[in-house]
C-alpha positions, 0 to 999 in steps of 0.5 A, spaced: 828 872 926 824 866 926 828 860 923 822 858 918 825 866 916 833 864 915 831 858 912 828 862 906 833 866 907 838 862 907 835 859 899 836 867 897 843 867 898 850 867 893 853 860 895 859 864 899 854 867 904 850 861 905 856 858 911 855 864 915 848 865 915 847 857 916 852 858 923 847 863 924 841 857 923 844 853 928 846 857 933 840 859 933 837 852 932 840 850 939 839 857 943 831 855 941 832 848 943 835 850 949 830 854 951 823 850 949 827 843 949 832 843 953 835 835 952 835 836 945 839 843 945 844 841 950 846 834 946 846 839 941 850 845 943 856 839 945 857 836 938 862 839 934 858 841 928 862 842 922 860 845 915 861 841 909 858 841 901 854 834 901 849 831 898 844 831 904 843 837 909 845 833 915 850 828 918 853 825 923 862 824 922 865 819 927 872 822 929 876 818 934 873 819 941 866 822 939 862 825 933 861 831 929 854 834 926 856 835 919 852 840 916 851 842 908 849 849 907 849 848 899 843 842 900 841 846 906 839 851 901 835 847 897 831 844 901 823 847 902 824 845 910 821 850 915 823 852 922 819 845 925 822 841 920 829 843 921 828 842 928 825 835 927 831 833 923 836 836 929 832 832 934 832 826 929 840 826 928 840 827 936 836 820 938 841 817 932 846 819 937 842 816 943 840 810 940 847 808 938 845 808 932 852 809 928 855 804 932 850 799 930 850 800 923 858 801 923 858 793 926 852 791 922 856 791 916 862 789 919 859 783 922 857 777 916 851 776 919 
């Protein structure tokens, strides 16, 4: 099943079945990546993701010694993303990661500057 076809499906699903089918979705996600971009997919496939109801479908949650992928399954559902753009918005929570991007806005804001 492609992931244009599990994010549709995933839009037709009650809510209690939406976590199962959105593991699914990433699992496949990152066995994709792995494949056809290899440098996205093993940065993936090391972070610890989580699923979570949030307003957004996708963030990033620092924990003492990495961070975790957080996923909303619900907002997930209601996005009109196909399977590129999903995969474009995993590659993106990926370059923040490798641009160190939390941590720099996380001292951004501490600093008075």
């Amino acid at each position: 099943m492609s992931l244009s076809t599990r994010l549709s499906r995933l839009a037709t699903l009650p809510a209690d079945q939406q976590a199962p089918a959105t593991r699914e979705l990433l699992q496949a996600s990152v066995m994709y990546l792995l494949q056809h971009d290899p440098f996205y997919g093993r940065v993936l496939s090391q972070l610890a993701t989580t699923l979570q109801a949030r307003p957004t479908p996708l963030g990033l949650r620092a924990r003492p010694t990495d961070w975790q992928l957080v996923v909303s399954p619900g907002a997930l559902a209601q996005t009109a993303w196909t399977g590129a753009q999903w995969l474009a918005m995993l590659r993106h929570v990926v370059l923040h990661l490798v641009w160190d991007h939390p941590d720099r806005y996380a001292a951004a804001l501490r600093s008075p500057q």
